[in-house]
N, C-alpha and C positions, 0 to 999 in steps of 0.2 A: 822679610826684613826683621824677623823675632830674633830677641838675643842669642847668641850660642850658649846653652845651660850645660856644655860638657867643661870637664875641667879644666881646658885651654884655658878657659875663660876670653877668646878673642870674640871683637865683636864681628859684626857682618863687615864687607869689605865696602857697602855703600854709606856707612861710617867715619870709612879710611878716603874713601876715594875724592881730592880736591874736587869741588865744582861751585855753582852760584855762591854768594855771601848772602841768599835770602832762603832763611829755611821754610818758606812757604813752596816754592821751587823744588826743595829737596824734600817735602812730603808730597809733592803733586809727583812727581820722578818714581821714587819707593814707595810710597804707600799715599795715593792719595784715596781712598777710602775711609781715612782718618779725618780728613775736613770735611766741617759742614756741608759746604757744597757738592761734597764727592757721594753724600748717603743716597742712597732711594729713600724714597716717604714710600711706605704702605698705601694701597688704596684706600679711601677710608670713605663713608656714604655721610651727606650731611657736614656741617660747618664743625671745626675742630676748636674748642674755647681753650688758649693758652694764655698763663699771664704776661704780659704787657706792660712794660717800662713806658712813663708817660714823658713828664717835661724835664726837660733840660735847658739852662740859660748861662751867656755868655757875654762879657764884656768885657772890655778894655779898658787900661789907665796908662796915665806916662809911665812906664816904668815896668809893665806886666799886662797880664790877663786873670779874671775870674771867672774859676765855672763854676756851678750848683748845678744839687737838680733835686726834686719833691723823692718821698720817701715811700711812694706807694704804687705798688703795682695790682693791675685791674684784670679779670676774665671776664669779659663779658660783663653786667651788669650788678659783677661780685668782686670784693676785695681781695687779692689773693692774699699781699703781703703788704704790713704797713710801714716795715723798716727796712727794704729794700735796697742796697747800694747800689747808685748808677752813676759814681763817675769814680773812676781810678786813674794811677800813675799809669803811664802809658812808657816813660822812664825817665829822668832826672828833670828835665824842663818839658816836656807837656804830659797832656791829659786827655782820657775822651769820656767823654760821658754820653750813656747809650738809651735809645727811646727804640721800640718795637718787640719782636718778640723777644723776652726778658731771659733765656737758658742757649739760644744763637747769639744774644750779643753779649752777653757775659763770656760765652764762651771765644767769640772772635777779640774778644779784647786782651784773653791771656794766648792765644795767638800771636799778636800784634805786640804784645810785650814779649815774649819769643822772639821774634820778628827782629825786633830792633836790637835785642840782647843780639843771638848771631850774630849781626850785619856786624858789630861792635866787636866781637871775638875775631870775626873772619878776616877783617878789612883792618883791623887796631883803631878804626877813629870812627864817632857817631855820624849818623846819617844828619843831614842839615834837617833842619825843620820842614822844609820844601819836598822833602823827599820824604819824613814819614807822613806825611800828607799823602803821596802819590802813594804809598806803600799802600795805608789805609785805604785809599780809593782801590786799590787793586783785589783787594781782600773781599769789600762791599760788592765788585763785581762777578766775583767767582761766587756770592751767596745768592745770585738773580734768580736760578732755577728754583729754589728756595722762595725767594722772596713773590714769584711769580703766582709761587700757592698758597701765599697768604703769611709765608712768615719770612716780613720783615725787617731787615737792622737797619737804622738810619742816627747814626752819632753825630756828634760835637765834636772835633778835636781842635785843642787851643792849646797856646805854648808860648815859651818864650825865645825868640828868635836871638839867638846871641849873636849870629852877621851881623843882623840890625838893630840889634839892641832893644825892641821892644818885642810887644807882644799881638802874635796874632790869630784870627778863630779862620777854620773852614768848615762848611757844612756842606751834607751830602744828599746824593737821592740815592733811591735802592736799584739805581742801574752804574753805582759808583761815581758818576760826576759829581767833581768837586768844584765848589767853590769860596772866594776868600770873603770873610765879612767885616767888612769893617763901621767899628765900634763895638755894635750888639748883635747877639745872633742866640735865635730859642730855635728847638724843635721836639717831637711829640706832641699831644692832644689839645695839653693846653698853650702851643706853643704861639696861636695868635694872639692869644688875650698875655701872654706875657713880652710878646715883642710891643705888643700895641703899648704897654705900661713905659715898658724901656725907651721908647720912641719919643716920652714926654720926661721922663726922668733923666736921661742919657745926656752928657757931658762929657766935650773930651777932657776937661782937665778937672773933671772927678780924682779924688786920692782914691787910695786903697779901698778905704776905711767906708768912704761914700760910694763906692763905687760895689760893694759887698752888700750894703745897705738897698742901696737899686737893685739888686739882683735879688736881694729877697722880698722887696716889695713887687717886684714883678712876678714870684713865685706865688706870692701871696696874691694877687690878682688872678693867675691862672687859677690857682683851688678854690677864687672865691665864684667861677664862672664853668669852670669845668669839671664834673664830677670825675672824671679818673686822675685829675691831679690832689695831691692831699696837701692838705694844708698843714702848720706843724701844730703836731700835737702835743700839746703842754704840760698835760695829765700824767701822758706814758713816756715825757721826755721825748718824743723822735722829733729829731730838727731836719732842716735838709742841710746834705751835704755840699759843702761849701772849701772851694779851693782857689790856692792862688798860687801863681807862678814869675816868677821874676828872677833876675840876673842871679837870685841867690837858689835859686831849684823850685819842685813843686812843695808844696805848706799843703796841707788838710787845718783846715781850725778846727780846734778842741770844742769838745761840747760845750766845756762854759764858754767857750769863745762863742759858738754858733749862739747857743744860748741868749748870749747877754744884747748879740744883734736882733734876734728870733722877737726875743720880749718887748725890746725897744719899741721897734714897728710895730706889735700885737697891742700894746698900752697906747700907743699913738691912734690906731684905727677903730678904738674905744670912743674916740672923739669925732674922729673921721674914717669912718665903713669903708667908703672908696677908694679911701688912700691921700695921696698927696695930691694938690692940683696944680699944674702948669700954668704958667699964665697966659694971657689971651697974647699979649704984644711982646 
């Protein structure tokens, strides 16, 4: 499948030749040794330490979806990296943001943005929301053999459903099953101590605004319980990355934006450590 380097300049004929509108298809066909899932792993003696994408968290408003996720990736009982990016466009109205091993899920997610660009070329109209769901589920399945020896991808993907007008999350296992969450949904290490925060903060008729604010107090919860999620660091500026999606596309907030939410909370739990509390009735 290597390009023709004589001066035709033509390409290979598996280039030319019509077939799926899913270029994952058309690298399993020609060249599937290029995916993830198609490599051999070397034998190797002994536990393999790689770094490690931890939490990710997810919520809903009338109107959209928010994802975040902590900015720190872990090897084993070491920091790999403290400014890590783990959630991206996925393309115009959603996002996924990824927990496990952190150089397969980076890399399945410019896949999966592939993925969706094709489908888009090949067909002239974007895949429903419903369907890069099922895309994404299909992806997670072919990286099992992978996943079986220890390296993991288990995302977030959320979006804004323009059928329906609102926004919705699904989350996955590493055998690909999917499913839909409705309201809030965490995954990676500290992903119970941040459902657990969301489950008492959570409101469906939270705004944006409020609805961003839970999401980082729940981030904030997970790093203040789980040592591979990081909390933000104020020092070196790293915030977590924070997105939102609505009828009008996917937003990244600006560091002053994360910033100015970031501080709010960290000046607030000056007062109160644990956070916000719910009330009893």
């Amino acid at each position: 499948m290597e390009a023709n380097t004589r001066s035709t300049g033509r390409l290979p004929a598996a280039f030319l030749t019509p077939g799926s509108s899913s270029f994952l298809d058309f690298l399993g066909s020609h060249a599937p040794e290029v995916l993830p899932g198609g490599r051999p792993l070397p034998v190797v003696q002994g536990a393999v330490e790689l770094p490690h994408g931890t939490t990710i968290v997810a919520a809903t408003f009338p109107g959209g979806v928010v994802l975040a996720g902590d900015r720190r990736a872990t090897m084993g009982n070491v920091i790999a990296q403290r400014d890590i990016e783990k959630v991206f466009p996925a393309d115009e109205y959603s996002a996924v943001g990824i927990a496990g091993t952190a150089g397969l899920a980076i890399e399945m997610v410019k896949l999966f943005q592939l993925e969706l660009e094709h489908y888009e070329k090949i067909e002239g109209a974007t895949l429903s929301l419903e369907g890069k769901a099922n895309r994404l589920s299909t992806m997670i399945r072919g990286n099992l053999g992978m996943a079986m020896q220890g390296l993991a991808v288990v995302p977030v993907f959320a979006g804004y459903d323009t059928d329906r007008g609102r926004g919705r999350i699904f989350s996955y296992d590493v055998t690909g099953g999917r499913s839909e969450e409705h309201g809030y949904s965490a995954t990676g290490s500290g992903s119970v101590f941040a459902r657990g925060s969301l489950k008492k903060l959570y409101r469906r008729d939270l705004s944006e605004g409020q609805t961003v604010t839970a999401v980082v107090q729940a981030l904030y919860d997970a790093a203040d319980d789980d040592s591979a999620t990081g909390g933000p660091d104020l020092a070196r500026r790293i915030f977590p990355i924070i997105t939102v999606i609505t009828e009008d596309g996917f937003r990244r907030l600006t560091e002053a934006e994360a910033s100015e939410v970031v501080r709010a909370v960290h000046e607030r739990r000056q007062e109160e450590p644990d956070g916000p509390r719910a009330g009893v009735l």
